[in-house]
C-alpha positions, 0 to 999 in steps of 0.5 A: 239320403238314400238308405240300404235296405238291410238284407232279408233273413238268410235261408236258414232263418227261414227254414222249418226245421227242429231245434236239435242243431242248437242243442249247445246253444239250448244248454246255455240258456237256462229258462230262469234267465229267459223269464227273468229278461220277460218280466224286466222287459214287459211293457206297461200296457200288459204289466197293467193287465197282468194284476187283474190276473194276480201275478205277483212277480209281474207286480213287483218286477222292474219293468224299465229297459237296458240299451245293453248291447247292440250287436249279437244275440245278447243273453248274458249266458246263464244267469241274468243278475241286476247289481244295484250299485252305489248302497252305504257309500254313495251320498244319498239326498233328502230334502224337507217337502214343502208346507204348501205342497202337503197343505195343497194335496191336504185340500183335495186328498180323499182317503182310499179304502185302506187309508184309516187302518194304514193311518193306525198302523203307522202310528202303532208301527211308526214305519209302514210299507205301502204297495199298489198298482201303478199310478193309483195315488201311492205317493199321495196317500204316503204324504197324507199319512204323515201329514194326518200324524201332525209331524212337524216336518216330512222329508223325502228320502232318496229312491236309490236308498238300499233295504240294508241302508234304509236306517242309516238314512233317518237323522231328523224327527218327524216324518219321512217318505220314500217314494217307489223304493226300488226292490228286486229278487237280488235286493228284497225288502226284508223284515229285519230291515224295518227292524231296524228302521223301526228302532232307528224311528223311536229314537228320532221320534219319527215316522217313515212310509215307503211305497213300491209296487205290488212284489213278492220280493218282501220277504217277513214284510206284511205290506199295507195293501193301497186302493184308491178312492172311489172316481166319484168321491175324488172328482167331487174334492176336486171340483170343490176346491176349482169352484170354491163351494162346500155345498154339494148342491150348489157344486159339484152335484148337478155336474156329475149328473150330466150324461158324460159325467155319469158315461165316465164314472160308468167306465169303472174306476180311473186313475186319480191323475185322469180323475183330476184332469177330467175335474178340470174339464167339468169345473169349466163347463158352461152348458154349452153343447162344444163343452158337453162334447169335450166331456163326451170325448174324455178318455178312452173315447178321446183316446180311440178317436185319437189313434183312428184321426192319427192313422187314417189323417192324410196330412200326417207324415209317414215318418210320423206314422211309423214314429207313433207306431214304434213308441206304441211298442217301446212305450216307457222305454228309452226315447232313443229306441223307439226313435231309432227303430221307427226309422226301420218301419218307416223304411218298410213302410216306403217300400211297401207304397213306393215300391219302386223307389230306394227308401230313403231317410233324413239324417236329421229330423223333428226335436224329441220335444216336437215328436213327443207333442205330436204323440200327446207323450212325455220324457223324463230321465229315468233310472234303468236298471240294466246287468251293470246297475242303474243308468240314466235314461230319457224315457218316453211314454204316453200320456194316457196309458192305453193309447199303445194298446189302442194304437197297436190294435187299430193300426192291426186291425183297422189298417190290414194294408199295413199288415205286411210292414208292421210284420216285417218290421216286427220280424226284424226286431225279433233278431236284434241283439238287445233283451229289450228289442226282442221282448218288446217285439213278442208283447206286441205280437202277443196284442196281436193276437190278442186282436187277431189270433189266427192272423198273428199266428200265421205271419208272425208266431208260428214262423218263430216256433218253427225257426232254426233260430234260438232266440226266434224260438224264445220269441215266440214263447215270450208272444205266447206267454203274454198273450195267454196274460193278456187274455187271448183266445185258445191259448192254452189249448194251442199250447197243450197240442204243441206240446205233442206237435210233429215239429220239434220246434214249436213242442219247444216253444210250448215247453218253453212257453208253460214255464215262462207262464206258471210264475205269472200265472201261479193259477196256472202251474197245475196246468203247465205241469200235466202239459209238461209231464205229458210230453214226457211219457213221449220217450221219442224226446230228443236229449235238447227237448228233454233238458228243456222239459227238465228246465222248464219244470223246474221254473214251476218251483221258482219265486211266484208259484205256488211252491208247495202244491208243485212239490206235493204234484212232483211226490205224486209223479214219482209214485204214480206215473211212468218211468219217464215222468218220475225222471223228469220230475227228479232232474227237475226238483234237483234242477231247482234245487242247483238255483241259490240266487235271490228267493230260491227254492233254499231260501223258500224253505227255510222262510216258509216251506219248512214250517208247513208240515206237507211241504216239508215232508215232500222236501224230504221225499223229493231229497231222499228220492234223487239221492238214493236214484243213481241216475240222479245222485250226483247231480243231487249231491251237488245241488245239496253242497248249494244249499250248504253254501247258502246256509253258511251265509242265512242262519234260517237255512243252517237251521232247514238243513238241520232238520232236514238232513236226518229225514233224508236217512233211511239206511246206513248207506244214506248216512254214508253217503251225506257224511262223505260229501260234507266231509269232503266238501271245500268252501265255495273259494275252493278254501277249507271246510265251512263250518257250517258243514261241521254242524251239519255233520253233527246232526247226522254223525254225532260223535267227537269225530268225523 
């Protein structure tokens, strides 16, 4: 079959020119929505790297992928919200774990670091969160602690269990796991929740452990922090149990002094799935040479390897090729993605060696199954979280967690032929109109250049900077980010110099990019700021840059930064910077302020802001300042009747604003100013008064009227 070529970008795609024509398109799409779709998006291979750096919000994000929508530029306007559907009504299943799949775990488990205080905070607590990167043996150490305890019986609850519902699931004695509890900013694991859990747990007599991943979305909740065990110690069990000794000497001892045994634990830690599997490897060993040279070649040599001999194998079928490609890109993503989208590479990459013939694909081709082998990967169904709830997906994903980063990275740049197609196809999936397609083409051009900057950046980010397009600017501060997070050279400097760029397209993406950075870099927030505030001393500004540079520092106060050393830096721009700069950090603090989803700056306060003493006299600062600002007293007028509307429904953010509000008067007319909005303010349904504003009333006017 013979297929079309898709047409080339049309003229104004490729035209540099500054972003001013989209400022109506700009408007509508807020910087929280871009870096909420960045993190849902990430793949795993820069998810794993982000921890090394300390981002939390990477941590605790959902990082799986949507299908959404497959036609238009899809940004789902303002706010990107996840609605986890199916809570107290749907049926929920728990089921007892078998007594020999606990007792098989029990015979070569080794306790991690942290397991002896978890063990006891378990028994005193009776319920215990348990949090931790990815793949470190979680689930495992869930099921010993329990086990340890001597409960009768341990049953596992269902994942799709809801914080609020988390009580009503236990009805048995003894112990019960949940594995991987599924927490966002809309649906954060709260205090109260275990509360009443634990309540719930001593009338039963029964103990619960939930693991998730690392998140900031536990608010109240101190986690127990899981490391795993030392390589060495987990490769010792094992082999003990697949040779059947107890003494060191005679087992496990003379194997892990063997040159490729010392090589493997010399890389640092592994996996305790990849220490297992190597265990297999070493209790076969027979000390010939072929079984010496299967150790040498374990992990990420064999991985190496594998990727070259899958590369540059002449028998390896082009479609093939582009296959293994595309899944490197969309690894632990819906299969059909990274199926479908290889055949767009495989079609340039027939161009490129056949130019003189019509790239031509088969309709039908190999099984998932036969495709997967060929990958060395893995499917299984898995719940996406998509904008409409939770979807059923076959996922796709590697084996060995480092082969798309490896992959990526020799096919870069052991293979420059190809340089050409990858690029064209990677330009291709930055205008597709799925969130996902779009963001896992930024991560892969930001491991680019995390291989090659100057050639990344020449073929493939600065074209997008200086796009007409949107979302081709939104790219290419997506690439920048991640590939800041994954530890590229002189990102940081390339960013600070387009800040102040000739081309209003790429000081966007800088703007853009310091925001989008800042919650996965809290370390970095001071920097993203003084870059920020830089450019706004500028006052050659467009009216679309500067309402990016207000949405961009607003994001500096978001979930994940460090929220009251940004508030302390804005109190000191008012004071000590131009005119320029003390606008923006108002519209921004305000700006912030407008924002009531999950873990806002509202709700920050009221959990912890209000009861650090700076942190609440800057609050204070910041309010009185934009009220008493003419240009800003309006839109801070609003942004207050926000936090009005949360404090109606938290009874910690009625009491912040308690405290707060007679802070904010200095003069009669403050006081005028906030009476008359509270007693003109309308419930959020457009109904009466809420009576939230009467108190509030009373603490600024307290008299038997208002």
């Amino acid at each position: 079959m013979t297929v079309t070529a898709p047409e080339t970008p049309s003229s104004h795609e490729q035209h540099v020119a500054a972003p001013d024509t989209d400022e109506a398109e700009e408007r509508s799409q807020e910087a929280r929505a871009a870096q909420r779709e960045l993190v849902a998006h990430t793949p795993g291979f820069i998810l794993g790297q982000t921890a090394a750096f300390g981002g939390s919000l990477v941590g605790g994000a959902q990082h799986g992928v949507s299908g959404g929508q497959v036609t238009g530029d899809v940004y789902l306007g303002g706010r990107t919200e996840i609605h986890h559907h199916g809570t107290a009504d749907s049926p929920h299943a728990s089921g007892e774990i078998p007594r020999e799949h606990l007792e098989a775990i029990a015979a070569v488990f080794v306790e991690g670091p942290a397991f002896a205080a978890a063990l006891e905070r378990l028994r005193t607590e009776r319920v215990l969160v348990l949090t931790g990167a990815h793949a470190t043996g979680r689930y495992a150490a869930a099921l010993m602690l329990l086990h340890r305890l001597g409960v009768p019986a341990v049953r596992a609850l269902d994942s799709d269990t809801s914080p609020a519902a988390l009580s009503t699931r236990l009805t048995h004695p003894g112990g019960h796991v949940l594995r991987d509890l599924a927490v966002s900013r809309n649906r954060p694991l709260r205090d109260t929740h275990l509360y009443a859990t634990r309540d719930q747990l001593a009338k039963l007599d029964a103990y619960l452990v939930v693991t998730a991943e690392s998140t900031p979305h536990l608010p109240g909740v101190t986690p127990c922090l899981w490391q795993p065990p030392d390589t060495a110690a987990i490769l010792r069990s094992h082999l003990r149990a697949l040779t059947g000794t107890r003494d060191d000497a005679d087992g496990a001892e003379p194997l892990l002094a063997l040159d490729p045994v010392r090589a493997f634990l010399a890389r640092g830690h592994h996996r305790p799935a990849e220490a297992a599997r190597f265990a297999v490897e070493l209790a076969a060993y027979d000390g010939s040479e072929p079984a010496r040279a299967r150790l040498a070649r374990f992990g990420p040599a064999a991985v190496e390897e594998q990727c070259r001999d899958w590369l540059s194998d002449g028998g390896t079928d082009l479609r093939d090729k582009a296959f293994l490609i595309s899944l490197a890109v969309f690894d632990q993503a819906p299969y059909v993605l990274a199926a479908e989208l290889a055949d767009r590479l495989f079609m340039h990459f027939q161009r490129l060696q056949f130019p003189e013939r019509p790239p031509e694909i088969p309709v039908f081709g190999p099984a998932a199954e036969q495709r997967l082998q060929l990958a060395r990967a893995e499917g299984e169904m898995r719940n996406e979280p998509t904008d409409w709830g939770q979807v059923p997906q076959f996922t796709a994903y590697f084996k060995e967690e480092s082969t798309a980063r490896v992959l990526l990275t020799e096919v870069w740049n052991g293979h420059p032929s190809a340089r050409p197609a990858l690029v064209a196809w990677l330009k291709e999936l930055a205008r597709d109109g799925r969130p996902v397609v779009r963001t896992r083409a930024a991560a892969a051009a930001a491991l680019l250049a995390r291989a090659d900057l100057p050639s990344a950046m020449a073929l493939l980010i600065d074209g997008w900077a200086t796009s007409r397009a949107f979302g081709q600017r939104v790219t290419a501060a997506n690439a920048l980010t991640l590939a800041q997070v994954l530890g590229a050279p002189v990102v940081l400097r390339l960013l600070r110099q387009w800040c102040t760029d000739g081309h209003g397209g790429r000081r966007w993406t800088a703007i853009r990019a310091f925001a989008l950075l800042a919650p996965l870099r809290p370390d970095l927030a001071g920097t993203a700021l003084a870059s920020l505030s830089a450019r706004a001393r500028d006052d050659a500004s467009s009216p679309a840059e500067r309402n990016n540079l207000v949405d961009s520092t607003a994001l500096l106060l978001s979930a994940g930064t460090r929220r009251g050393e940004m508030l302390s830096e804005l109190v000191r721009l008012l004071y000590l910077d131009t005119p320029a700069v003390r606008d923006l950090a108002l519209a921004a603090f305000v700006r912030a302020c407008e924002n009531d989803e999950e873990y806002a700056l509202v709700e920050w306060y009221a959990e912890t802001g209000m009861y650090e003493a700076d942190s609440a006299r800057d609050m204070a600062t910041l309010w009185r300042t934009a009220l008493g600002d003419r240009t800003h007293t309006r839109p801070a007028l609003n942004a207050l009747r926000c936090w009005v509307y949360v404090a109606q429904r938290r009874p910690d953010a009625a009491r912040a604003l308690e405290l707060l509000l007679p802070a904010l008067v200095v003069t009669a007319d403050d006081r005028k100013r906030l009476v008359h909005e509270l007693q003109t303010l309308c419930a959020a349904d457009g109904g009466p008064r809420p009576p939230v504003a009467e108190r509030l009333l009373t603490v600024l006017h307290p008299s038997p009227t208002h």
